[in-house]
C-alpha positions in Angstrom: 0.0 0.0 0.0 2.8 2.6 1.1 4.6 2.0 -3.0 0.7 2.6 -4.5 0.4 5.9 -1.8 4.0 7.4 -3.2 2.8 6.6 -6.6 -0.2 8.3 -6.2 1.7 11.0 -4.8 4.3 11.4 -7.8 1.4 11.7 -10.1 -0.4 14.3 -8.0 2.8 16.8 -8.0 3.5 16.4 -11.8 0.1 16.2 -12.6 0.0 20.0 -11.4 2.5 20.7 -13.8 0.2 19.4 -16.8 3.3 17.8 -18.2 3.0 14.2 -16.8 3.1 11.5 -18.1 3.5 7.7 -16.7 5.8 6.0 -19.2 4.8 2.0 -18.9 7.2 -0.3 -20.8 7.1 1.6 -24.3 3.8 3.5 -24.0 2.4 5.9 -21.8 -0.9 6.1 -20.0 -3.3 8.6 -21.5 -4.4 11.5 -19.3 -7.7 10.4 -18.8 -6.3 7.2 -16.9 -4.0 9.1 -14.9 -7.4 11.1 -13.9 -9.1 7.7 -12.8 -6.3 6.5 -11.3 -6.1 9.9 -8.9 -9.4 10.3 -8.0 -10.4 6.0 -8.0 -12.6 6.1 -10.7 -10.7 3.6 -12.5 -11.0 -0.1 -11.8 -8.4 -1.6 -9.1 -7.8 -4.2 -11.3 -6.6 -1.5 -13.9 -4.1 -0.5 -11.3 -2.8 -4.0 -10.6 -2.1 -4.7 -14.0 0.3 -2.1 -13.6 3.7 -3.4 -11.9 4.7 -0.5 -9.9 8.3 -1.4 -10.2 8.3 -0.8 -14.0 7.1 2.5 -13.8 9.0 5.5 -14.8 7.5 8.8 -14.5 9.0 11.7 -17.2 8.1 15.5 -16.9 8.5 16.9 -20.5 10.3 20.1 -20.4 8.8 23.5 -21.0 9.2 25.0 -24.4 
């Protein structure tokens, strides 16, 4: 539970930067899933699919 609360927490602090985006393996979760996954509108089982080790979060630069 504590590695799915810092998650949750990494995406809250770059999702105020409106740059985030969660790179999984070689594609990256649309917006709208990173929504769900904040406020637990998206299915749990959604979220375990995703292996929290894997997970790389990138902040595109401003241009």
């Amino acid at each position: 539970m504590d590695a799915i609360k810092k998650i949750n927490h990494k995406i809250f602090k770059l999702f105020e930067t409106k740059t985030a985006y969660i790179i999984f393996k070689n594609s990256s979760l649309p917006r709208q899933t990173i929504t769900e996954l904040m406020t637990g509108k998206s299915d749990i089982k959604k979220l375990n699919l995703i292996q929290l080790k894997t997970i790389r979060i990138r902040i595109n630069p401003p241009k």
